[in-house]
C-alpha positions as CSV (number, residue, x, y, z in Angstrom):
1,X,113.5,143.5,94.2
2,X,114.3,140.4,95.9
3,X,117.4,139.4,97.9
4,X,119.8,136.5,97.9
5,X,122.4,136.3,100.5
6,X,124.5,133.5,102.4
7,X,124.9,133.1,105.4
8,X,127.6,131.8,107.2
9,X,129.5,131.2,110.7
10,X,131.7,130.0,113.5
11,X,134.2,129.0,110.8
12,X,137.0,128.6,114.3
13,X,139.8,128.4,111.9
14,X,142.8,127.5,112.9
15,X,140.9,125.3,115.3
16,X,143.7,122.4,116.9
17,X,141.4,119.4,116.5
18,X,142.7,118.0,119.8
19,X,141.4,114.7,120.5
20,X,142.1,113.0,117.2
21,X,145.5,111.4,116.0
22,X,147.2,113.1,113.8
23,X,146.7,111.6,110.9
24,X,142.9,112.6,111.2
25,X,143.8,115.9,112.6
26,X,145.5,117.0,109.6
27,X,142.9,115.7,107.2
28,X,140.6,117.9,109.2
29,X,142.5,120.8,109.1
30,X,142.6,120.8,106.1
31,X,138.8,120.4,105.0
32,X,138.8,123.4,107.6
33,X,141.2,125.4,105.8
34,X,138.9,124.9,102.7
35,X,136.0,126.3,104.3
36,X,136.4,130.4,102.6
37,X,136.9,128.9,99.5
38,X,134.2,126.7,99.3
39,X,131.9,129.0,100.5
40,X,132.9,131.8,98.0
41,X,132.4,129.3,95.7
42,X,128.9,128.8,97.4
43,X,128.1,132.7,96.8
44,X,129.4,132.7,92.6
45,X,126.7,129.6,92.2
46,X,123.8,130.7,94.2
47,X,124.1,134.4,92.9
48,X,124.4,135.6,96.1
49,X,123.9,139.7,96.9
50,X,126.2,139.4,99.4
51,X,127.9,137.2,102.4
52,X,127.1,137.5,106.1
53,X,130.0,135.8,108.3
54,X,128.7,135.8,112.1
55,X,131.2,135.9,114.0
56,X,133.7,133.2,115.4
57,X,135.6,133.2,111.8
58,X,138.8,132.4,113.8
59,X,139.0,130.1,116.7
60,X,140.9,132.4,118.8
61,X,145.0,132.7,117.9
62,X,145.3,132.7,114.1
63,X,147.9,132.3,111.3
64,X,148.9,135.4,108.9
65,X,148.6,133.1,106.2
66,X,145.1,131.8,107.1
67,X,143.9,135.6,107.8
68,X,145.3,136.4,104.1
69,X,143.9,133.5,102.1
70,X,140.5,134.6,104.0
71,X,141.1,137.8,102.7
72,X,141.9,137.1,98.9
73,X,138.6,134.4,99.0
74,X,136.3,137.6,100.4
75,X,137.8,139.8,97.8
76,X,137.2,136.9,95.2
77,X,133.6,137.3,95.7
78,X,132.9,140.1,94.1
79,X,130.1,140.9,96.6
80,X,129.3,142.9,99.6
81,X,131.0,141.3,102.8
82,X,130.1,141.8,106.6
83,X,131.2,140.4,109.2
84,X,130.2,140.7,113.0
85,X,133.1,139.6,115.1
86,X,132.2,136.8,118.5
87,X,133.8,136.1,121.3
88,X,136.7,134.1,119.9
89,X,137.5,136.7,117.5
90,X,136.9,140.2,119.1
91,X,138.0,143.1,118.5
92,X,141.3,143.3,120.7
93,X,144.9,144.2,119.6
94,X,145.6,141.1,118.4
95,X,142.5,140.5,116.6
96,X,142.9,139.5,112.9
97,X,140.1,142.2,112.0
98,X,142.4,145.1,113.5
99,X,145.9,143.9,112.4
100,X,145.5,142.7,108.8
101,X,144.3,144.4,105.6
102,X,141.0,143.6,104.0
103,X,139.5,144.5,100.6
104,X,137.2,146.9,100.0
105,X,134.2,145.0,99.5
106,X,134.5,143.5,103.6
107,X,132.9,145.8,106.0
108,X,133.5,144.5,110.0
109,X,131.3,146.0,112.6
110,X,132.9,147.2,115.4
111,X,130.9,147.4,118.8
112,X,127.4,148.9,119.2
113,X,125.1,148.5,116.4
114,X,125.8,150.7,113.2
115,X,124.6,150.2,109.7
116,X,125.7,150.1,106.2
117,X,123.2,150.8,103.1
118,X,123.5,149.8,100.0
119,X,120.4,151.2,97.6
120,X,121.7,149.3,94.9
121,X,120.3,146.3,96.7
122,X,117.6,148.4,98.3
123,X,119.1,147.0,101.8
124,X,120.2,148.4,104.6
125,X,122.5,146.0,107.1
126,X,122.7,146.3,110.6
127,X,125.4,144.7,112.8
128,X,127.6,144.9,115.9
129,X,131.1,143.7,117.0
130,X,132.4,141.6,120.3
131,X,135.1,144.3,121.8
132,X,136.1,141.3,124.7
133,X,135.4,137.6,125.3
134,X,131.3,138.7,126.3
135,X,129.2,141.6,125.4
136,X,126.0,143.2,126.0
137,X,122.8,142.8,124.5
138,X,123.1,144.8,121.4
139,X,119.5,144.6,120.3
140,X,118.2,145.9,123.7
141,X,116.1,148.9,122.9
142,X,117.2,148.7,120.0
143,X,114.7,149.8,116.7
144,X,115.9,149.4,112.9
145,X,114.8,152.6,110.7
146,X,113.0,151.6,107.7
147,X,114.6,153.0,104.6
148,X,114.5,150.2,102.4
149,X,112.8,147.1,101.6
150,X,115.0,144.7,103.2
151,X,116.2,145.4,106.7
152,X,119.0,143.0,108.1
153,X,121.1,142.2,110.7
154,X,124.4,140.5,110.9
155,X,125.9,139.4,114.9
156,X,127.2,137.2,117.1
157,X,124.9,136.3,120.2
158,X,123.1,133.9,122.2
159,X,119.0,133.2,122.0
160,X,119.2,130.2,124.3
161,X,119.5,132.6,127.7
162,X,118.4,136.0,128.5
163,X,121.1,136.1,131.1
164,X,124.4,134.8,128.5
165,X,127.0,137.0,128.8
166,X,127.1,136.6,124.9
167,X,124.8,139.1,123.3
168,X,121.4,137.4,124.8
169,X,118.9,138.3,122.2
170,X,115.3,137.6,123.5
171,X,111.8,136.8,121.3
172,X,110.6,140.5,122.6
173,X,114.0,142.0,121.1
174,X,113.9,140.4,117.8
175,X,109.5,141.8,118.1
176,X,110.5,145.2,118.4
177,X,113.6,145.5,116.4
178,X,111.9,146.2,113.1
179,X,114.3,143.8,111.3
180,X,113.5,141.4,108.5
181,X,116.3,138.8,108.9
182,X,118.8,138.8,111.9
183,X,121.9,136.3,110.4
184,X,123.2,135.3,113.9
185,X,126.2,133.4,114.4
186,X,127.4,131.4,118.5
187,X,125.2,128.9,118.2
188,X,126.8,125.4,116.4
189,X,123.7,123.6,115.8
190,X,121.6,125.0,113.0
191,X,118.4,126.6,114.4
192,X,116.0,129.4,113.9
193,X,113.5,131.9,115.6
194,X,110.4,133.6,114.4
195,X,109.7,136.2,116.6
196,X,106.9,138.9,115.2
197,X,107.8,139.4,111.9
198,X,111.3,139.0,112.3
199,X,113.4,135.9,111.6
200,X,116.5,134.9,113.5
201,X,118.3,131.7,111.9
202,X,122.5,131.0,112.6
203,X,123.9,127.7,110.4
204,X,125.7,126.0,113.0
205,X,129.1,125.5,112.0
206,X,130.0,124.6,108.5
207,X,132.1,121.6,109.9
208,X,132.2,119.5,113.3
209,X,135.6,120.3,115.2
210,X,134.8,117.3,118.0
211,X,132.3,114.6,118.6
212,X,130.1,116.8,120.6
213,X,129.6,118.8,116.5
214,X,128.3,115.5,114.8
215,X,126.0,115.1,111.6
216,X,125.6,117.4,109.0
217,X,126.6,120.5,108.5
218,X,126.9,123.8,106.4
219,X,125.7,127.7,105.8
220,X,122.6,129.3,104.8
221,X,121.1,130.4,101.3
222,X,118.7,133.0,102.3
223,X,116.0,134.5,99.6
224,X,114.2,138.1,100.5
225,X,111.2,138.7,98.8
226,X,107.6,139.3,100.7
227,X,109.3,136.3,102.9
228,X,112.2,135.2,104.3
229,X,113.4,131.7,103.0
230,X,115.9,129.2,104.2
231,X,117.6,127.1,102.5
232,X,120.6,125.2,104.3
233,X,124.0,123.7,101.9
234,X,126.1,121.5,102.8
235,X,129.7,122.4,101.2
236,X,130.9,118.4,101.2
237,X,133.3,118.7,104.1
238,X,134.0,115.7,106.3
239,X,131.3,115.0,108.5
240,X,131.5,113.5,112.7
241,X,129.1,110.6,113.5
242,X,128.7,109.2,117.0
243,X,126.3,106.2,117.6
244,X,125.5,103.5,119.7
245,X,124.9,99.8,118.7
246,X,123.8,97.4,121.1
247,X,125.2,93.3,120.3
248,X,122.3,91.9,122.0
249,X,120.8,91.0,118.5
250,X,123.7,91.4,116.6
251,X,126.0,93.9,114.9
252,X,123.5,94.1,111.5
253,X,122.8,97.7,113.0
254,X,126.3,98.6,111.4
255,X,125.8,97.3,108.2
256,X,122.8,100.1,108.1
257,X,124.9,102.8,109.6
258,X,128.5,102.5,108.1
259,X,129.4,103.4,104.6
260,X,130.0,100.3,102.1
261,X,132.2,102.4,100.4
262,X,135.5,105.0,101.0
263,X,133.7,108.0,102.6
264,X,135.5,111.4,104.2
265,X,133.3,110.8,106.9
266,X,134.5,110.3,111.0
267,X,132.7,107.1,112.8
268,X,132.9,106.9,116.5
269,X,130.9,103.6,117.6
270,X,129.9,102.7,121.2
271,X,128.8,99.3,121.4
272,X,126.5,98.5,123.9
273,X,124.8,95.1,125.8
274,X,125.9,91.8,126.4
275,X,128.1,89.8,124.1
276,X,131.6,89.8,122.9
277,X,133.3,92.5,120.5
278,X,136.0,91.8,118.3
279,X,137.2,95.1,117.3
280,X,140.0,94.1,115.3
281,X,137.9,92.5,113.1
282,X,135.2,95.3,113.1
283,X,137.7,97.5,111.5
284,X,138.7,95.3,109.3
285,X,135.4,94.9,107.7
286,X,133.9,98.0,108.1
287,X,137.4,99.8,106.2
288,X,134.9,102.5,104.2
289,X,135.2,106.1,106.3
290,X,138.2,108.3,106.9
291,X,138.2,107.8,110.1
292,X,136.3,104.8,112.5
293,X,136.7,103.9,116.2
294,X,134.7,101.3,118.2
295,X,134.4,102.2,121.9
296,X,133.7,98.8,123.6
297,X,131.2,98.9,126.0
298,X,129.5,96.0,126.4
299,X,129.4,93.4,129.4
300,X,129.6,89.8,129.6
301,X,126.9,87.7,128.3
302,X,125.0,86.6,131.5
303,X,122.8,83.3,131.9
304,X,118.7,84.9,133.0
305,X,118.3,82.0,135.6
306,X,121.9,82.1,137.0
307,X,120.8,83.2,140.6
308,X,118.2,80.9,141.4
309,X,119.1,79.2,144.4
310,X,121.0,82.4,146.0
311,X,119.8,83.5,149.4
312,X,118.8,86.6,147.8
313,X,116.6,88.9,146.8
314,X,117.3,88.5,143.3
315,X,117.7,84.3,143.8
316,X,114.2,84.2,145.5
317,X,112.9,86.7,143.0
318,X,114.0,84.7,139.9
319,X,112.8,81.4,141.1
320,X,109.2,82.4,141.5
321,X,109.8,83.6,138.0
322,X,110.9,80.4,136.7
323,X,108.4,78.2,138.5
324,X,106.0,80.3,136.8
325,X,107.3,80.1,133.3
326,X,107.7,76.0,133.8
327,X,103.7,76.2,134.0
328,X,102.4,79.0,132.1
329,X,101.0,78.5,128.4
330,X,103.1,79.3,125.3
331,X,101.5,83.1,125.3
332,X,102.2,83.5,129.3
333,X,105.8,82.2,128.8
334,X,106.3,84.9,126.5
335,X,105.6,87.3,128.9
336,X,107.3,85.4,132.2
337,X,110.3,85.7,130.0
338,X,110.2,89.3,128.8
339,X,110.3,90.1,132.2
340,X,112.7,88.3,133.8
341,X,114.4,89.6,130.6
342,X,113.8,93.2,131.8
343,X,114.5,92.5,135.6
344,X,117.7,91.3,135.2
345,X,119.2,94.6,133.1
346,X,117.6,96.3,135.6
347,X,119.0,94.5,138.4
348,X,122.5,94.5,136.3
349,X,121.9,99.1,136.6
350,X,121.4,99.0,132.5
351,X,119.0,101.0,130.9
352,X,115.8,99.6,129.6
353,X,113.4,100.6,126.8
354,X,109.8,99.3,127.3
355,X,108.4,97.0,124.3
């Protein structure tokens, strides 16, 4: 029989959102605090089996009431639950997993690797808990028994480093662990590993918390059958966006980039190059998103042929330049000009893109 399960992780809840005003920080908190319900409301539409949470479901510290609405959303799904606690969760004494109640249908892992089976589903799940801020490789010399058809992990680790004091799993682990899916939570940008016949995927987080979490995000839908199949949803929380636009050629990059209407979205503009930003008025046009900010950046407009005549490098280096351009054909002059164009942002230490 096939599988559906989703897939989720690094929640942080309760996360502060320094950095923002409050205003913004309370509007994010609160499309945070939505984040259970929405994605119990994920597994009743995709017919999910069951729901993986990775780890990370609390930022660190939590509030009793967040810990209990979790609870009553995870009981409100009416499927298997399991969670595999990180390392901003672990299992200490005052970790929410130890000190609150949780209904029947959530299973936590707690340290090593142990498994739950479920022959209903014709699964058996695998997973391991953080016990402090790092752990151990858990899948080192590790090997899954086969007693069903679909054999999965749920944890908390790191692929990007064999040497991460969080969980390291390596492509040789993930080779010999005998395991059809391993739902892996740590990591913030969505990714995933094929290793052997065994797939590694973690969502990112469902929500940015800073600027350094930008773009979309969400959890996993993943379908078990002869293959493993991934299919990422977004759950229509507010979404970070940090860009650059240069005012060399105008600000018609923004028109492109900014919504024309309200959005829930966070802007954070840089402007770039030479020329003057009125930022006052930015805002004013560009009203649409929950929250925008223009970072000015840009440097004052600077004539090309201003040095000529200065006992310099630069002054002998641009008037050899222009003598050439006053005598080169219409096709040369083009070129004369692109690079004293290029010189001078090089000269003025800005970086330059090659046509």
């Amino acid at each position: 029989m096939g599988l559906t399960l989703i897939h989720a992780a690094d929640l942080h809840l309760d996360s502060a959102f320094v950095g923002f005003p409050p205003e913004q920080r309370k509007y994010l908190m609160e499309g945070q605090a939505s984040i259970p319900e929405r994605i119990g409301e994920c597994c009743r539409s995709q017919n999910a089996d069951m729901l993986l949470l990775a780890g990370d479901v609390f930022d660190g510290p939590y509030r009793r009431e967040t810990a209990r609405a979790l609870a009553e959303t995870l009981e409100d799904c009416s499927v298997p639950v399991f969670i595999a606690p990180g390392n901003h969760d672990f299992l200490g004494l005052d970790s929410p997993w130890e000190r609150e109640n949780w209904p029947e249908n959530v299973h936590i892992f707690r340290g090593n690797l142990s498994y739950v089976d479920l022959p209903e589903l014709e699964t058996r799940v695998y997973g391991g808990g953080f016990t402090a801020m790092d752990c151990p490789g858990l899948l080192e010399n590790f090997r899954a028994e086969r007693v069903f058809p679909h054999t999965l992990a749920v944890l908390h680790g790191d692929t990007t480093s064999p040497k991460s004091p969080y969980n390291p799993i390596t492509s040789a682990q993930l080779i010999s662990s005998g395991l059809d899916y391993v739902a892996l939570g740590h990591i913030h940008q969505a990714g995933s590993l094929h290793a052997g016949k065994t797939l590694c995927a973690w969502p990112g987080c469902p929500m940015g918390r800073g600027w350094d979490e930008t773009g979309s995000k969400g959890v996993l839908k993943v379908t078990l059958d002869q293959k493993v199949h991934l299919s990422p949803i977004q759950l229509g929380l507010p979404r970070l966006f940090a860009e650059s636009v240069s005012v060399d050629e105008g600000l018609e990059a923004l028109d492109r980039l900014l919504p024309s209407a309200k959005s829930q979205d966070f802007y954070r503009i840089t402007l770039t190059g030479r020329g003057e930003a009125d930022i006052s008025a930015l805002l004013k046009k560009y009203g649409g998103p929950a929250y925008l900010e223009f970072r000015n950046r840009t440097k004052p407009k600077r004539e090309l042929w201003d040095c000529i005549g200065e006992d310099s490098f630069q002054g002998v280096f641009f008037d050899l330049l222009h003598g050439a351009l006053e005598q080169a054909d219409p096709q040369e002059a083009e070129t004369i000009r692109l690079a004293a164009e290029l010189s001078r942002r090089i000269l003025d230490g800005e970086e330059v893109e090659l046509p």
